[in-house]
VEXLUMKE-502071 format. One line per 10 residues: for each residue y, x, z of N, C-alpha, C, O. Coordinates in steps of 0.1 Angstrom, whole numbers. Each point is the difference from the previous one (the first is absolute). Layout:
# residues N
Y,X,Z,Y,X,Z,Y,X,Z,Y,X,Z | ...
END
This chain:
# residues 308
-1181,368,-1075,-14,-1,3,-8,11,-6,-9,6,6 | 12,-4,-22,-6,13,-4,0,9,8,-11,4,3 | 24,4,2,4,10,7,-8,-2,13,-9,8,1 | 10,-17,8,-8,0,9,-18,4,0,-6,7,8 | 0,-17,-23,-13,2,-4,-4,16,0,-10,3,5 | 17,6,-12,4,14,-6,-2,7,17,-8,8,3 | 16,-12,6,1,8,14,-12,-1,8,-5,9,7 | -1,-22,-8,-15,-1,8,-10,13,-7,-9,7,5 | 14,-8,-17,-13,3,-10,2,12,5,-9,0,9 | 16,13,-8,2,12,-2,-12,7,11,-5,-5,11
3,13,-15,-11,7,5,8,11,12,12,4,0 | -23,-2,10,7,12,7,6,10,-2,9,5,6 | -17,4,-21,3,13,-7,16,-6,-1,9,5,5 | -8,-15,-12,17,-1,-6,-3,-11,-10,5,-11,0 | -16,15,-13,-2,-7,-13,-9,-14,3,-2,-7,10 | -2,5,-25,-4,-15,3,-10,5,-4,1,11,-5 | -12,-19,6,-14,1,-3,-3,-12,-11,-2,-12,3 | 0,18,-19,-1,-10,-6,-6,-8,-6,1,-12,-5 | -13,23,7,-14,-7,-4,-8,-10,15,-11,-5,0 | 18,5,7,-2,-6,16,8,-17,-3,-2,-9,9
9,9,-23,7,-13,-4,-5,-3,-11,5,-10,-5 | -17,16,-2,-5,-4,-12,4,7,-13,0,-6,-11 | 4,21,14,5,5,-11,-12,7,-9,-8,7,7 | 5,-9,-20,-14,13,-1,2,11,1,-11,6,0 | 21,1,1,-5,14,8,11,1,3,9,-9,-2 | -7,23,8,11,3,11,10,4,-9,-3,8,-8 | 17,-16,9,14,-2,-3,9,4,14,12,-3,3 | -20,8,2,11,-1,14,12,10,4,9,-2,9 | -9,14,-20,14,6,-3,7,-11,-4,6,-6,9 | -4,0,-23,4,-11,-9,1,-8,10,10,-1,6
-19,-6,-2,6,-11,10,10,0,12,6,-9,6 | -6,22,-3,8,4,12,10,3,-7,8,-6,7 | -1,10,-15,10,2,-6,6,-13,-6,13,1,0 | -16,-9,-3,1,-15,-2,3,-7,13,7,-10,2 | -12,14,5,3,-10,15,16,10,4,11,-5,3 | -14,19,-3,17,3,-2,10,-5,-4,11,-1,6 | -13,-2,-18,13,-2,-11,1,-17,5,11,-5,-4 | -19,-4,13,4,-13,2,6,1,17,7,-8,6 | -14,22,-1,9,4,14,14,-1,-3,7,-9,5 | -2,21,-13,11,4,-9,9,-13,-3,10,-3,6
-16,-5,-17,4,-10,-4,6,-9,13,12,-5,-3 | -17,1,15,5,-2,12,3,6,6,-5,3,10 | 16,3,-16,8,11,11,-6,8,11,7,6,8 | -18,-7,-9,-6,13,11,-1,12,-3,-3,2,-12 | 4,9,18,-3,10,2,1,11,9,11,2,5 | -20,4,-3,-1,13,6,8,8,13,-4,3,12 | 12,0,-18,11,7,8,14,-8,6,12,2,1 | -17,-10,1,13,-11,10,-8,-13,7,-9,-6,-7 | 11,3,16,-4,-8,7,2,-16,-7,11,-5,-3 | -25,-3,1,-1,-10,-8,-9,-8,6,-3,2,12
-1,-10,-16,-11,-14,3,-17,13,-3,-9,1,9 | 8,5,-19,-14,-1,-5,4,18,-6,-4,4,-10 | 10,3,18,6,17,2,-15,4,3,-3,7,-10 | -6,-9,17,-9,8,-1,-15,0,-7,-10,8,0 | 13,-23,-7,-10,-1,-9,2,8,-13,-8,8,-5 | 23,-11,0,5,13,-5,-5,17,-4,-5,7,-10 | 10,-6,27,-6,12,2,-12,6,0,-1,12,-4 | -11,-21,9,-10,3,-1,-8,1,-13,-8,9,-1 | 10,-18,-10,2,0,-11,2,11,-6,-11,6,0 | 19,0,-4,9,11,-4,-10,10,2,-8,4,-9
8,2,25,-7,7,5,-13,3,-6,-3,12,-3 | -9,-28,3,-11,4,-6,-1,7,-11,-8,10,-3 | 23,-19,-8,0,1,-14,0,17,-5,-6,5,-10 | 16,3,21,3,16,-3,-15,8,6,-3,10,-6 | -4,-14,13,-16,4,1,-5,3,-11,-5,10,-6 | 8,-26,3,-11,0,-16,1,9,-11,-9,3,-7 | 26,2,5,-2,6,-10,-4,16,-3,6,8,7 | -15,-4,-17,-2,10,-1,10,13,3,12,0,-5 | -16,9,11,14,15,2,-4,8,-12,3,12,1 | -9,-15,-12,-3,14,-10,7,-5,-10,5,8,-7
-1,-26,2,6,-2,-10,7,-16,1,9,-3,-8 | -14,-5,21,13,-3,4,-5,-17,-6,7,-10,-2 | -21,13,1,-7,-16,-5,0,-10,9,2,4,12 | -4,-14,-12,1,-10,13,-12,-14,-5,-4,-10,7 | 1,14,-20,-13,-8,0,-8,-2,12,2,7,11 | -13,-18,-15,-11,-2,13,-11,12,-6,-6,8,7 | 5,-8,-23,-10,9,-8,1,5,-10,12,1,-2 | -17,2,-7,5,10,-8,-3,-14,-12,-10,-7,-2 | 26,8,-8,1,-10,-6,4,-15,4,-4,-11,-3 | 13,16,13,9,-15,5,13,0,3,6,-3,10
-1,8,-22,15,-1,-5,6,-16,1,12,-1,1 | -19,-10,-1,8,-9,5,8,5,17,12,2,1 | -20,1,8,0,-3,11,8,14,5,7,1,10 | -9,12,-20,8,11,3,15,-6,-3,9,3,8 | -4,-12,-22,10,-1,-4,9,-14,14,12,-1,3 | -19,-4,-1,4,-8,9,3,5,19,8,-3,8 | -15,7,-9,-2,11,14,17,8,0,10,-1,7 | -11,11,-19,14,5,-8,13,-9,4,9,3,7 | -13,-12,-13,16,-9,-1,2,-7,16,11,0,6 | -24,-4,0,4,-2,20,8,16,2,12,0,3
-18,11,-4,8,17,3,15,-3,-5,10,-2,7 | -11,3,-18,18,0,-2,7,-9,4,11,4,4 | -14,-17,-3,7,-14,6,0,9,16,10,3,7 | -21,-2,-4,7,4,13,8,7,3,7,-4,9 | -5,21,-17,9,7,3,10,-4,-4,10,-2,6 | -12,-2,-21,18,-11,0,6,-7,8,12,-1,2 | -22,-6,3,5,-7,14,13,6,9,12,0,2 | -25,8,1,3,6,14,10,15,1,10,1,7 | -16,9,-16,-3,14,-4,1,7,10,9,7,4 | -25,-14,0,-6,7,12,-8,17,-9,-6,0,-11
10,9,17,-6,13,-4,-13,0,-3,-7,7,-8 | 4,-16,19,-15,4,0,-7,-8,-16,-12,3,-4 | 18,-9,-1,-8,-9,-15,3,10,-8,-10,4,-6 | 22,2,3,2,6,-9,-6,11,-8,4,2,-11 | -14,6,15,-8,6,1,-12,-3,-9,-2,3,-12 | -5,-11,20,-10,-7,-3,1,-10,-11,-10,-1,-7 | 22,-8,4,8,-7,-12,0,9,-11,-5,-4,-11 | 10,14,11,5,10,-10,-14,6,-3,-3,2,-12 | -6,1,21,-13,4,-8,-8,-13,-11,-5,3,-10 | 5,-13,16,-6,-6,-2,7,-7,-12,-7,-11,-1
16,10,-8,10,0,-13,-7,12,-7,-4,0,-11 | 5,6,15,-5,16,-3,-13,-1,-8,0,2,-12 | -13,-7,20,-10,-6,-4,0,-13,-11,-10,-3,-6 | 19,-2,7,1,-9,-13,5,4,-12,-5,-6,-10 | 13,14,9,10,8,-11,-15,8,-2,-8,-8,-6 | 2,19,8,-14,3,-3,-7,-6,-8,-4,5,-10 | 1,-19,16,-10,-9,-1,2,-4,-14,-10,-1,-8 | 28,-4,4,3,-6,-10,-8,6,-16,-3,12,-1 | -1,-23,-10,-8,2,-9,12,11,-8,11,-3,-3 | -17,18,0,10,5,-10,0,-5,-14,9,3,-8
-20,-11,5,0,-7,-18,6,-11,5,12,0,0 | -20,-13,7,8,-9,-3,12,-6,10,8,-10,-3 | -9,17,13,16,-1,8,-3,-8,9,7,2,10 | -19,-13,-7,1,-3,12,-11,5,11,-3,11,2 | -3,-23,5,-10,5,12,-9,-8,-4,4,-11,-6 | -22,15,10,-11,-11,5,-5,4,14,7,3,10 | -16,-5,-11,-8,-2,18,-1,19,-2,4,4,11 | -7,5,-17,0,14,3,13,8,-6,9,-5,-7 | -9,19,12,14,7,-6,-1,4,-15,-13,1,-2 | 16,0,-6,3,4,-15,-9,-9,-10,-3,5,-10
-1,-17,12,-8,-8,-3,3,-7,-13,6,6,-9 | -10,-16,7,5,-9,-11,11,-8,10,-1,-1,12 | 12,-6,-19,8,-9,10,0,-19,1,-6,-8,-9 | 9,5,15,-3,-16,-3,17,-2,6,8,8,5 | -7,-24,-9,17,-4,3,-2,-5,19,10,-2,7 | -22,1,-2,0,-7,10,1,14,13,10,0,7 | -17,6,-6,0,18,8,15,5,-3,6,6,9 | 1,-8,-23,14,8,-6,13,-11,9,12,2,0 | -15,-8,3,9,-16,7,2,4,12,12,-1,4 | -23,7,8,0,6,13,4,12,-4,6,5,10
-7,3,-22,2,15,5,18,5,-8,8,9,0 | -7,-20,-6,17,-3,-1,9,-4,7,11,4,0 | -20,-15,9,9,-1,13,1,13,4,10,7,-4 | -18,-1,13,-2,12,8,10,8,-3,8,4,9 | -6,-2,-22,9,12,-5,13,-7,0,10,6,4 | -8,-18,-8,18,-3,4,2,-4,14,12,0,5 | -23,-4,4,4,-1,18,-2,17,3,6,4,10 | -11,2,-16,6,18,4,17,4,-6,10,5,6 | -10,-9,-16,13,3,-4,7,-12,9,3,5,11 | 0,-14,-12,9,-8,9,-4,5,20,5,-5,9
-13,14,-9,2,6,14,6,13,3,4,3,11 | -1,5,-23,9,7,-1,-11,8,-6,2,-1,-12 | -13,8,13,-11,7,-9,1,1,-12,2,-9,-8 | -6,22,6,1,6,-17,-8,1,-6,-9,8,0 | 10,-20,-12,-8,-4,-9,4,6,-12,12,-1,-4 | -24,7,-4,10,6,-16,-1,-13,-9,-7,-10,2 | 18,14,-13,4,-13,-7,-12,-5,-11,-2,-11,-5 | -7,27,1,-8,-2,-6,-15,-10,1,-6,-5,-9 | 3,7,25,-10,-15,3,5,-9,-2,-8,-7,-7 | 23,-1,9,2,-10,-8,0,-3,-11,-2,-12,-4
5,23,-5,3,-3,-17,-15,-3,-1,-3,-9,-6 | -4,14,10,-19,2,-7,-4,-13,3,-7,-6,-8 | 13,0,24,-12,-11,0,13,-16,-6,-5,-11,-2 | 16,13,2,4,-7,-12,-7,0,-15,-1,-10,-7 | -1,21,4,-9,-1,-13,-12,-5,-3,-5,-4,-11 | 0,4,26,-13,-6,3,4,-18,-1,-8,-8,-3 | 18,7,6,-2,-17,0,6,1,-16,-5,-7,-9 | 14,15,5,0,-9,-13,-11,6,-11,1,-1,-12 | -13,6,20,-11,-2,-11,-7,-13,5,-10,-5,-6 | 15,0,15,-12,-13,5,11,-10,-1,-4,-10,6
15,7,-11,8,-9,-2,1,-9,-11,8,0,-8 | -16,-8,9,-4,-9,-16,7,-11,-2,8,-1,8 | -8,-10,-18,11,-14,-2,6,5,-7,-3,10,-5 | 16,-17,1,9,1,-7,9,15,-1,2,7,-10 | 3,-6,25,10,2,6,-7,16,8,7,9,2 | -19,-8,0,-4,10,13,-1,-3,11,3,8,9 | -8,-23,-5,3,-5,13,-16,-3,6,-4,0,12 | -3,-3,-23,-10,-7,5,-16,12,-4,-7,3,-9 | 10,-1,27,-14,14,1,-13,-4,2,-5,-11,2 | 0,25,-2,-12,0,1,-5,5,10,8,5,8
-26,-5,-5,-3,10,8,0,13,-1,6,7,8 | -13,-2,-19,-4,11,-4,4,2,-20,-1,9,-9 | 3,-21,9,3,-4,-17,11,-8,-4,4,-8,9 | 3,8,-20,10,-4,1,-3,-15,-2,8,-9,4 | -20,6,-12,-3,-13,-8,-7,-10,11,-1,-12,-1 | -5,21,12,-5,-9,7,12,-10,13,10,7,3 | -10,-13,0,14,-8,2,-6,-4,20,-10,-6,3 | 18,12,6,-5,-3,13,13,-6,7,10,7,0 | -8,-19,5,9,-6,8,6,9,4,9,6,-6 | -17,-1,22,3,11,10,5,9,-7,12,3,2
-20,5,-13,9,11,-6,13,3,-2,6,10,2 | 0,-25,-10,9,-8,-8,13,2,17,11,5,-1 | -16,-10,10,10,0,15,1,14,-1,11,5,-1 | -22,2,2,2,14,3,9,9,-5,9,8,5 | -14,-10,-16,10,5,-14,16,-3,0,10,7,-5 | -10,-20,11,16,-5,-2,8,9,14,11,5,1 | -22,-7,11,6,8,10,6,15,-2,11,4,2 | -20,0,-7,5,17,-5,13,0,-5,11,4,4 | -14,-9,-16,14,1,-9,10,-1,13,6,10,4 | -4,-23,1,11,-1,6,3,10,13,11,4,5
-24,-2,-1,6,12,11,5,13,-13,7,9,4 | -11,-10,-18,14,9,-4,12,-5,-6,6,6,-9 | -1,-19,16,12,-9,-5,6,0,-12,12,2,-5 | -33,-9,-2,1,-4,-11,9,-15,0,-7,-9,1 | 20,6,-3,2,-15,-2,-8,-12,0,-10,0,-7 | 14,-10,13,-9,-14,-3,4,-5,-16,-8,-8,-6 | 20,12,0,2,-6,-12,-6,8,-10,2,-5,-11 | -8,16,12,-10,7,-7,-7,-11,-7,-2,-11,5 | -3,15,-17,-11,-10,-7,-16,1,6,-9,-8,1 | 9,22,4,-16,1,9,0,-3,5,-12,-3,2
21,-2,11,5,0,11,-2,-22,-3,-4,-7,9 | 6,5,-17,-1,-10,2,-10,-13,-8,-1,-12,0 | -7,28,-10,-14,-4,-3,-6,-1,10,-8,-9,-1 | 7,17,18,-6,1,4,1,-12,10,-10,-4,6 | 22,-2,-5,2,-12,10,-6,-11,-4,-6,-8,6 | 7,9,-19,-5,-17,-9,-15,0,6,-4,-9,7 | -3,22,-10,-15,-1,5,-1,-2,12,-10,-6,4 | 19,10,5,-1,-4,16,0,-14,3,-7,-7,7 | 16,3,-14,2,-15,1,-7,-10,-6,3,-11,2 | -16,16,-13,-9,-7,-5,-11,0,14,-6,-10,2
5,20,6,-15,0,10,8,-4,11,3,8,10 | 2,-20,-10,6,-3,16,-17,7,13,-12,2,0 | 23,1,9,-14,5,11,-3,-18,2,7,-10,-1 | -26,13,6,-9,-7,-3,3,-7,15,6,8,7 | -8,-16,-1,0,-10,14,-16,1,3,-2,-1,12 | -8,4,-18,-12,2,5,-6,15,-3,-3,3,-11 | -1,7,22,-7,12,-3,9,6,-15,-4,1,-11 | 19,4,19,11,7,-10,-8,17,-4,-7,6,9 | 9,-2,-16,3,15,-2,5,6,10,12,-4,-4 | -9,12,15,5,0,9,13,16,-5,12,3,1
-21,2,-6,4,14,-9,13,-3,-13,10,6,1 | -15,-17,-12,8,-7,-11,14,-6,12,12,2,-3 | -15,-10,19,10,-5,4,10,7,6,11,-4,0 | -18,20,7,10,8,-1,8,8,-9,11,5,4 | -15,-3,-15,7,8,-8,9,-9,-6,12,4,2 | -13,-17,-10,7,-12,-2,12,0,10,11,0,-5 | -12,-1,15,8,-7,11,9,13,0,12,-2,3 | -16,17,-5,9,11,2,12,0,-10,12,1,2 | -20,-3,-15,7,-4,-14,9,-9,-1,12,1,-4 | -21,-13,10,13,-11,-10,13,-1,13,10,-7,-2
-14,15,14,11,-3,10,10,9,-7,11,-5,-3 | -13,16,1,6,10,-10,6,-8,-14,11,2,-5 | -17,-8,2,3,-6,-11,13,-9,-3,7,-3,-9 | -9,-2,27,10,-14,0,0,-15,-10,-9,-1,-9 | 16,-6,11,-1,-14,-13,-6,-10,4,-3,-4,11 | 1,-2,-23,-5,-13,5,-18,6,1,-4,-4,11 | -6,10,-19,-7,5,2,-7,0,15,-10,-5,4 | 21,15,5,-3,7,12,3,-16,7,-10,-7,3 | 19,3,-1,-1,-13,5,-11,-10,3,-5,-5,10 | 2,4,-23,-16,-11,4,-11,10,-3,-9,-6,-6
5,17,7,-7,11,7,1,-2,14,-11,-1,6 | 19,0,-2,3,2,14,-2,-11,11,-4,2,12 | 10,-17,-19,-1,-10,3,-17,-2,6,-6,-3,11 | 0,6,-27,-16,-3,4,-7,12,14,-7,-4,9 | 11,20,-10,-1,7,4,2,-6,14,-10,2,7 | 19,-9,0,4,-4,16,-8,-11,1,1,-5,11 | -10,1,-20,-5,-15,3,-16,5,0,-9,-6,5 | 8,14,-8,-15,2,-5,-2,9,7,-9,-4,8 | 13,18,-4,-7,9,7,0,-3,18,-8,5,8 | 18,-15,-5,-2,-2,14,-11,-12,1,-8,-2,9
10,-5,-21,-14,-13,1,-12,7,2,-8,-4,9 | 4,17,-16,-14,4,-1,-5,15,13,-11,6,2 | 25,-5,4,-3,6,16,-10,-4,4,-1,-12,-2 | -7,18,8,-11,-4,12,11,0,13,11,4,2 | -24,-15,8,6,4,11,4,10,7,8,0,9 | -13,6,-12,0,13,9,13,13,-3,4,10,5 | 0,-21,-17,14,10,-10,-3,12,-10,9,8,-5 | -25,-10,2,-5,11,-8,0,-11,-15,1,-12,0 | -4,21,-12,0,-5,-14,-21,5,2,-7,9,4 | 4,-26,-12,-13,4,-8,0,13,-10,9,3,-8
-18,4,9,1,12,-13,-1,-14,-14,-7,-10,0 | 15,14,-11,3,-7,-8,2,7,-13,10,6,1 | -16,-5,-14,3,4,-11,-8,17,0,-10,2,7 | 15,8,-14,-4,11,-2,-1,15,5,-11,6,3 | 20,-3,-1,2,10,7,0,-4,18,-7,5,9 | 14,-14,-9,2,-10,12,-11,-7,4,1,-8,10 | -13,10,-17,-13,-8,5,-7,10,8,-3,-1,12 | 0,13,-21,-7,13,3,6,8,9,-7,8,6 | 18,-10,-3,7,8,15,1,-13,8,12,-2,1 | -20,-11,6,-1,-7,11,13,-5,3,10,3,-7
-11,-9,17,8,-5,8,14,10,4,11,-5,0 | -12,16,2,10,8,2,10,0,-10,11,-4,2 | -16,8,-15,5,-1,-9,8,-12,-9,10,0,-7 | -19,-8,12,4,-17,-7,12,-2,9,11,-4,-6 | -10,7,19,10,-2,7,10,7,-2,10,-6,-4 | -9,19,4,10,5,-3,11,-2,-11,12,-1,1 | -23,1,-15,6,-4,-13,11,-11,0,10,0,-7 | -14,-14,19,8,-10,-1,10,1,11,11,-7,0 | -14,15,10,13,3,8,12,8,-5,11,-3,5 | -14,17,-17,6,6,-10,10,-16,-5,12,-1,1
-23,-8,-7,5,-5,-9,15,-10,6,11,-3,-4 | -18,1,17,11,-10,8,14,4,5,11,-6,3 | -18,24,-3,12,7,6,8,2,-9,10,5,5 | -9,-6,-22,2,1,-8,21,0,4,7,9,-3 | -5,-15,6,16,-4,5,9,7,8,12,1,0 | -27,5,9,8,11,13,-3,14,-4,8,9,4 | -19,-7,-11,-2,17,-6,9,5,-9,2,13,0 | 6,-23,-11,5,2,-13,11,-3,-3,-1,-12,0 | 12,14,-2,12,-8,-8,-8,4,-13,-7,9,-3 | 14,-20,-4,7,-2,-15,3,11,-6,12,3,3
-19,8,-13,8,10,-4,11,-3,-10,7,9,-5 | -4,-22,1,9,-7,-13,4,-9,9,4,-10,-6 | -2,9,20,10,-9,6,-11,-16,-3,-10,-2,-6 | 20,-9,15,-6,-11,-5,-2,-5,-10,11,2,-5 | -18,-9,-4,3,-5,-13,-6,-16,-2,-12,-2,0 | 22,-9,-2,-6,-11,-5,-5,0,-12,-9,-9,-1 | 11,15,-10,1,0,-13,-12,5,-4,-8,5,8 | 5,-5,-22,-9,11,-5,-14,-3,0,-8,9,-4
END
């Protein structure tokens, strides 16, 4: 029903229109790159004959418009590194896909622009290039760089060591598990998912002690059954599935009971929580179709685990 909601919506150009759903301003690189990765996530794409091949395409299409030819930016404006780093990760998912020629190009510039962008003092990203960094902008722009390396693109090893250092300056608790936004002392759920995702996309162990500072706190904020975080429910749901255990279990449990209860009819998500409020309807939707897809986008990088 999501996927369906997502196909009405699409605009003639290709992208979505997201302030046309309630977003405060225009996210519609970021959002269109998001309605990718849940095309993706349902096996659609591009260059082979499918159910939803040309929404795909069209998609795509607008998305390589948008980006600048002098440096390869894909923001809506200047200072929207969410929406450039997410835009990013739809490019390489696709050429990984596919490795259609035509992404690779435009993929590879646009990594290019993030490695740039990256903070040279404190290792990660904010909403501009060489800025101060926050853990929530460093969460999208770490993806980006390991869905380029896992598409075959050359990433140096030194953007990772930097923005690893970046989380273990915002890694607080006992153990290094429990982050921050911008501080180590200040303590953010979402961060805390965020944080745990990274590590493990560098197959940090679940029996790690951070690794499982970070789950206990997951498992203190069960997602909420009324007006969830939609942002905290994705990053959570990326994690603890990663995580495996009894943890990810009744995460997930509630996760199948709650996010299809609070569907609208029409198969769209209310904008809900923070980031997911301020990008509308498009966004709220997406976040939970990510979240649902969670099963068909991802194996287990630690295999199944009851335990732990």
């Amino acid at each position: 029903a999501a996927i369906e909601w997502l196909v009405k919506k699409q605009e003639e150009a290709g992208h979505w229109d997201t302030r046309k759903h309630g977003a405060k301003q225009n996210f519609d690189s970021g959002g269109t790159g998001l309605v990718l990765l849940c095309f993706f996530g349902w096996g659609e794409r591009h260059d082979q004959a499918c159910q939803y091949q040309d929404n795909v395409r069209r998609a795509l299409d607008w998305l390589l418009k948008q980006q600048r030819k002098e440096d390869g930016y894909l923001g809506e404006a200047p200072g929207m590194m969410y929406s450039h780093a997410i835009a990013t990760i739809a490019l390489c998912e696709g050429y990984g896909l596919t490795k259609d020629k035509r992404l690779r190009g435009p993929a590879e510039r646009a990594i290019a622009y993030s490695l740039a962008a990256q903070s040279k003092s404190r290792g990660g990203w904010r909403y501009s290039p060489g800025e101060d960094s926050d853990t929530s902008v460093t969460g999208w722009q770490y993806m980006a760089l390991h869905s380029a390396r896992m598409a075959g693109l050359e990433v140096p090893q030194e953007a990772f060591d930097r923005a690893r250092g970046f989380l273990d300056k915002m890694g607080g608790g006992k153990h290094g598990g429990l982050y921050g936004y911008q501080q180590r002392g200040k303590l953010s759920r979402a961060m805390v998912a965020t944080g745990m995702f990274c590590r493990q996309l560098d197959l940090v162990p679940p029996s790690q002690p951070m690794m499982q500072e970070s789950a206990r706190l997951l498992k203190l904020h069960k997602m909420k059954s009324e007006r969830p975080d939609l942002y905290y429910v994705y990053y959570a749901t990326l994690a603890l599935y990663q995580h495996q255990g009894p943890i990810w279990q009744a995460w997930n449990e509630r996760l199948k009971e709650i996010l299809p209860q609070l569907q609208s009819g029409d198969g769209s998500w209310d904008p809900s929580g923070s980031m997911a409020g301020d990008g509308g309807r498009v966004i709220s939707t997406t976040l939970s179709t990510l979240s649902l897809e969670v099963y068909y986008r991802l194996l287990p990088m630690y295999g199944f685990r009851n335990a732990g």
